[in-house]
N, C-alpha and C positions, 0 to 999 in steps of 0.2 A: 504493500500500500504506500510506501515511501515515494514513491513516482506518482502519485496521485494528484489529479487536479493542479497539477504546477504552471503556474501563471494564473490562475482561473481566472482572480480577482481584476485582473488586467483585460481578460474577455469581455466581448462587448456585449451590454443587457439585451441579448434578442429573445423575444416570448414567438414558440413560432404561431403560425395563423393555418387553420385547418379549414379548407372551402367548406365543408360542411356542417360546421361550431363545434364547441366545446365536447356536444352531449354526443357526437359522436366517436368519442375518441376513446380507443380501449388499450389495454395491454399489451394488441397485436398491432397495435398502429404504427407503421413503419416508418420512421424519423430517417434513416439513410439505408442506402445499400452500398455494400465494398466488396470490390470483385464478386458480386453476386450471393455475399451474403446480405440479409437484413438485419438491421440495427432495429429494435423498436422500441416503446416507451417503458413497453415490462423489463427492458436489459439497464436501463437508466433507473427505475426504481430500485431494481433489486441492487442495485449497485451504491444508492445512495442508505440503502437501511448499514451497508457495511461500511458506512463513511468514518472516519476518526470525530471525534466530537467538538475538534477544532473548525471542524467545516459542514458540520451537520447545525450549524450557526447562522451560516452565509446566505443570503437574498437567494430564492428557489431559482430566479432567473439567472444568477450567475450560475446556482449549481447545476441549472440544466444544460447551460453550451457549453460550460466546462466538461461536465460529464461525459454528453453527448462525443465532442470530440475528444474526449483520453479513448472511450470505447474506440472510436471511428481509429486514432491511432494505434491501439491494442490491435484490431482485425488485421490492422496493413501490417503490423509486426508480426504476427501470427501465421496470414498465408506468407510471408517473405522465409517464417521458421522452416527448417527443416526437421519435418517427423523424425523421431527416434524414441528408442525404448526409453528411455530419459524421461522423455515428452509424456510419454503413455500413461507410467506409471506413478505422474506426479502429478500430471491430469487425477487421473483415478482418485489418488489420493486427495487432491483440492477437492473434488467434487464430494466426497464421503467427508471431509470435515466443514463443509459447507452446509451441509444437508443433516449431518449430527449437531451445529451451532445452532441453524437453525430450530431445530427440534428440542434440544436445551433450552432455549429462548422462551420456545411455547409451554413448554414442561415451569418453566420459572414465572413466565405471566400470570399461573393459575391463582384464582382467589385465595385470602389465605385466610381461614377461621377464625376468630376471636376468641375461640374457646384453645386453639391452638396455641396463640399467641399468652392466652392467661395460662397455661401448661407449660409453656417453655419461663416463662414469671416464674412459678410456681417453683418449677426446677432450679432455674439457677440463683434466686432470692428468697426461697420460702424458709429455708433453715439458717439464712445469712444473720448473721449479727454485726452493730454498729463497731467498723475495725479503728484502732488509733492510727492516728499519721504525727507525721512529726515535722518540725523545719527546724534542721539544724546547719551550723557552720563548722570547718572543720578546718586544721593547720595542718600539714603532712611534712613531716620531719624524717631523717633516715633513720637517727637513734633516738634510745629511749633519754640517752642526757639531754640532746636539745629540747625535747619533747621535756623533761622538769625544767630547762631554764626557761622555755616558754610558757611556764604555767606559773614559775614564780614572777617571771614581766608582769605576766596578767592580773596576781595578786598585789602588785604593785602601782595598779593602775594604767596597767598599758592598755590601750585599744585593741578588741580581740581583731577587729577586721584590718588596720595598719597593719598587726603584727602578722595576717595572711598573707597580706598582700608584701610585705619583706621577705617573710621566710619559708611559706608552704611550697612545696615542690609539686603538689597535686594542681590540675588544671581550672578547680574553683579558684584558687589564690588570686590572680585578679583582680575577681569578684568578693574579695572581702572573707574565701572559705566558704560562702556561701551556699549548700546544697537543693535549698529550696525544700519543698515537702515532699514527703515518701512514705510508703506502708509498709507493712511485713513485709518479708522479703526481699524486699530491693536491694537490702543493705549486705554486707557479707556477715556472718553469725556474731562474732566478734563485736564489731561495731554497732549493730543493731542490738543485740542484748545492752551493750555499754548505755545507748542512748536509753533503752524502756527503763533502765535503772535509776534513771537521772531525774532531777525537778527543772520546768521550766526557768531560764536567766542562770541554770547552774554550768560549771566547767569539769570534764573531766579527767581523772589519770589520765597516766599515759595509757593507750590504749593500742594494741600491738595488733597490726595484721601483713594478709603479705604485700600492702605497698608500703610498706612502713611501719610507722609510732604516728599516733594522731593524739590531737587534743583538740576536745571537740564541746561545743558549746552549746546547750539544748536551745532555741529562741522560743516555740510555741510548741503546744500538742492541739488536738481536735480530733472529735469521732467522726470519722466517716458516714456519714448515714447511708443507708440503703435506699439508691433511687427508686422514684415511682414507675407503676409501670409505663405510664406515658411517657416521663426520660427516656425510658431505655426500646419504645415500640419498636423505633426504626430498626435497631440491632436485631430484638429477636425475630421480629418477623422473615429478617434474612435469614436466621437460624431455622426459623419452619420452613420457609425456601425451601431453603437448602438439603432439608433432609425429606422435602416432599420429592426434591428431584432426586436424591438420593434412591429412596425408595422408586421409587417410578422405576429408575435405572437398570436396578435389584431384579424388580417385576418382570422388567423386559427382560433381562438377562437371563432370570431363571426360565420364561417361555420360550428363548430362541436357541435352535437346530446350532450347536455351536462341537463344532471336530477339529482336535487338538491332533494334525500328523503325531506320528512317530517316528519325526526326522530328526535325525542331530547335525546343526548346525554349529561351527566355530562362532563364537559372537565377535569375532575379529573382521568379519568376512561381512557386515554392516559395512566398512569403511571399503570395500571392493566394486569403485565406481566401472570399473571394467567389464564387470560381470552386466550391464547392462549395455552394451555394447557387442553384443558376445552374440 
């Protein structure tokens, strides 16, 4: 699709004009002929449903002579190609994952249930509890000694965020050591235990992991609370999607006539462009 519509926007705005009007104009309506093929309005739709969404944007009449002629140039590149197994089997292939997109597409437009959507709620917030997060800063030092000299600066009045931004060797320093907020998990076991341990506005030991000694500074804590289901519609309803197509997939798959040879093939012999040639 990278060669697509190139210049469009530079195409001149022509809307065409059918002697007959609008209302007779159908899918099989033939817009051009090259070397005796025809071009028609159905090879320009279906063309524009697989548009990139940077040009599924564009005025319909640029999209239409743009379009129009990439096809018109595609035909004359095509008869000028010369057939080969190459050709065939990658034809074949375009055609079967065109025809599988599209079918995914309609498998994913299906209506999706309410009672669905409160069932996937249900699953992934119904036993959630409100988690803490935390906003802390932190100084990265290589040993445990600078890691006490910068804690007795600190008891002496030093600024925690100057003394990051001098001597932390981690990529917040900068920003003052500044980590911003985080939940379980984020943090490596070490430092996340050090912080749960800690009160708000307090400083900690030194605190040893594998990028170093830190000393690290609690600023606030807060409960997470658990979103409503209308925060979170848009995700899960992707999540019933997804496993509506999923299933579907399952469906078809266990219905269809499917024979696995009893050939062994080298899996090195994928890269044996020769073989098609042969």
């Amino acid at each position: 699709m990278k060669h697509l519509l190139i210049g469009v926007a530079a195409l001149a705005l022509t809307t065409p004009v059918f002697a007959d009007g609008h209302s007779e104009v159908t899918a099989d309506t033939v817009l051009a002929t090259v070397n005796g093929t025809e071009i028609t309005l159905g090879h320009v739709i279906a063309l524009r449903e697989r548009l990139p969404a940077q040009y599924q944007q564009l005025p319909d009449d640029v999209l239409y002579q743009g379009m129009l002629d990439q096809i018109i140039q595609q035909q004359i590149l095509a008869d000028a190609a010369e057939t080969t197994k190459v050709t065939e089997v990658g034809l074949a292939n375009e055609m079967r994952a065109y025809i599988a997109s599209q079918e995914l597409d309609r498998l994913a437009a299906q209506p999706v249930e309410e009672e669905a959507v409160q069932a996937a709620y249900d699953a992934e917030y119904g036993d959630a509890e409100a988690a803490p997060e935390f906003n802390a800063s932190h100084i990265l030092v290589e040993t445990e000694e600078e890691a006490i000299a910068l804690i007795t600066s600190l008891d002496d009045g030093a600024d925690f965020g100057e003394l990051a931004r001098e001597k932390s060797t981690g990529p917040s320093g900068p920003n003052g050591g500044q980590l911003g907020w985080f939940g379980p998990g984020m943090m490596v076991p070490s430092f996340e235990q050090a912080v749960v341990d800690m009160e708000p506005g307090t400083v900690s030991a030194p605190v040893q992991t594998q990028f170093g000694w830190h000393v690290i500074k609690l600023n606030e804590t807060r409960q997470q609370e658990i979103p409503a289901l209308e925060q979170v519609r848009s995700e899960l309803e992707e999540l019933v999607r997804s496993a509506m197509v999923e299933a579907a997939l399952a469906e078809l798959t266990q219905a269809a006539d499917v024979t696995r040879e009893d050939v062994e093939v080298d899996p090195t012999m994928i890269r044996n462009q020769d073989l098609l040639s042969e």
